[in-house]
C-alpha positions as CSV (number, residue, x, y, z in Angstrom):
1,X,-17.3,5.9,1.4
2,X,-15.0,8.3,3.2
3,X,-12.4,7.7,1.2
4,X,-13.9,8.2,-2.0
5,X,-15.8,11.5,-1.1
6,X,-11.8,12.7,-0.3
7,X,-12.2,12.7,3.4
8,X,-9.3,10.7,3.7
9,X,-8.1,12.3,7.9
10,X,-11.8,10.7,8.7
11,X,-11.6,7.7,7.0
12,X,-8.3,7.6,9.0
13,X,-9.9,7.9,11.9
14,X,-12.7,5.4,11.5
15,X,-9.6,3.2,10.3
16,X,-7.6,3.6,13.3
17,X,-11.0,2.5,15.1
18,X,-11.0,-0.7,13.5
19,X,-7.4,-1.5,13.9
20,X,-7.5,-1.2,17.6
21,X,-10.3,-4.1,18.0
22,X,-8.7,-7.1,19.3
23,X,-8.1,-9.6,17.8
24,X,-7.4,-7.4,14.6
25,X,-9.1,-7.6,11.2
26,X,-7.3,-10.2,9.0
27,X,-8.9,-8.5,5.6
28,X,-5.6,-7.1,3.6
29,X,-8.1,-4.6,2.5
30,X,-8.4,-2.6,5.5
31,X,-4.8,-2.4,5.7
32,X,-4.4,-1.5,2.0
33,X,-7.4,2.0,3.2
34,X,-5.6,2.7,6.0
35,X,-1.9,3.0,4.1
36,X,-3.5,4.7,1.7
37,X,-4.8,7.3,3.7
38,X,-1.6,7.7,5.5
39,X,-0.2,8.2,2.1
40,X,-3.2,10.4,1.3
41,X,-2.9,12.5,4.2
42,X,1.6,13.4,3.2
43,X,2.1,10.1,5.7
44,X,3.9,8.1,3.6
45,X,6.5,7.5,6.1
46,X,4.2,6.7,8.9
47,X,2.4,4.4,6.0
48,X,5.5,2.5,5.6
49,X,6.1,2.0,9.3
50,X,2.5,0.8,9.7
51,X,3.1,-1.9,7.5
52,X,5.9,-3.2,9.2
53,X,4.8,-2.4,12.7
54,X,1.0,-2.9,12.5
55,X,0.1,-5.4,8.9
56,X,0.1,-8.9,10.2
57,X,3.2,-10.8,8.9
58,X,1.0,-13.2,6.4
59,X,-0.8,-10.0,5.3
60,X,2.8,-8.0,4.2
61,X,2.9,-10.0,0.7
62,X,-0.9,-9.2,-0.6
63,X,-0.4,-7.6,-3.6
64,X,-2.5,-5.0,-2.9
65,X,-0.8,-4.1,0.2
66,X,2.8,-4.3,-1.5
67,X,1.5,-1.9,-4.2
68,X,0.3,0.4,-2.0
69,X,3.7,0.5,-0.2
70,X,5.4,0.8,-3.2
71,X,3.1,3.9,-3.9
72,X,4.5,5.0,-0.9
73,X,8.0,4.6,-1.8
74,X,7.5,6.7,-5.3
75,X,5.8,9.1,-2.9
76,X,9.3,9.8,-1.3
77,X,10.8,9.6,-4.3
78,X,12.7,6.8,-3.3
79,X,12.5,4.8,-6.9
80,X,14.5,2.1,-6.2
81,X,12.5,1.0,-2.8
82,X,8.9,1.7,-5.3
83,X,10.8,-0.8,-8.4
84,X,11.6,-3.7,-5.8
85,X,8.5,-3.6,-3.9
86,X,6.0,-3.3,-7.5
87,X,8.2,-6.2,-8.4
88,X,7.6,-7.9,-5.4
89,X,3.8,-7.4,-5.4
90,X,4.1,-9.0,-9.2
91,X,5.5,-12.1,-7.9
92,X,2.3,-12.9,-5.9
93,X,-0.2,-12.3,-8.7
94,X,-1.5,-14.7,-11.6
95,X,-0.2,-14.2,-15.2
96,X,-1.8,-12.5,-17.3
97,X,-3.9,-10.4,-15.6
98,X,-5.1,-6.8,-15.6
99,X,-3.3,-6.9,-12.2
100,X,-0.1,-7.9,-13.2
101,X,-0.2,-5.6,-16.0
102,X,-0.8,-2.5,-13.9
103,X,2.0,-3.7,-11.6
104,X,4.4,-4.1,-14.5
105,X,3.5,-0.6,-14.9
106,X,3.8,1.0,-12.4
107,X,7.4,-0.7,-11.9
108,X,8.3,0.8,-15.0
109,X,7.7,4.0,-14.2
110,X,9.7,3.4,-10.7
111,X,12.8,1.9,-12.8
112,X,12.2,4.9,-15.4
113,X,12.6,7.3,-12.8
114,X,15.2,5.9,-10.8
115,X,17.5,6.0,-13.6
């Protein structure tokens, strides 16, 4: 709720919280939040050191998390990094599917650009 009122250096807080509990949550979707507020907050390189640092190693290819670092990447403008990583995230989703069309997308854009 946080998050979606814009309060993203709260929810990062609460986020934080939760990520210090041992053992640690196994949901991708609280890592996916708290990248996204990292990225929200002009973290994006703290994002991206999160996820290799703090995202549990079976958690680092959920699509969801992947496209968020990607998101990341195109953040720093570093289009190459954002095209491999939305690609990546496309390997590990079905076909067809709205998901896999927004990732195709969004690499697009990242290839686009890095041109």
């Amino acid at each position: 709720k946080l998050m979606n009122r814009g309060l993203h250096p709260q929810a990062l807080l609460v986020l934080s919280r939760l990520l210090d509990q041992k053992p640690a949550p196994r949901d991708p979707e609280v890592y996916v939040n708290y990248l996204a507020c990292l990225r929200a907050v002009d973290e994006p390189e703290n994002a991206l050191y999160e996820y290799e640092t703090s995202v549990p190693t079976d958690l680092r290819t959920d699509p969801e998390v992947l496209t968020e670092v990607g998101h990341c990447w195109m953040q720093l403008k570093n289009y190459g990094r954002g095209t491999e990583t939305f690609g990546l995230a496309l390997s590990y989703v079905p076909k067809p599917s709205e998901k896999a069309d927004k990732l195709t997308l969004l690499r697009g854009v990242a290839l686009t650009r890095s041109e």
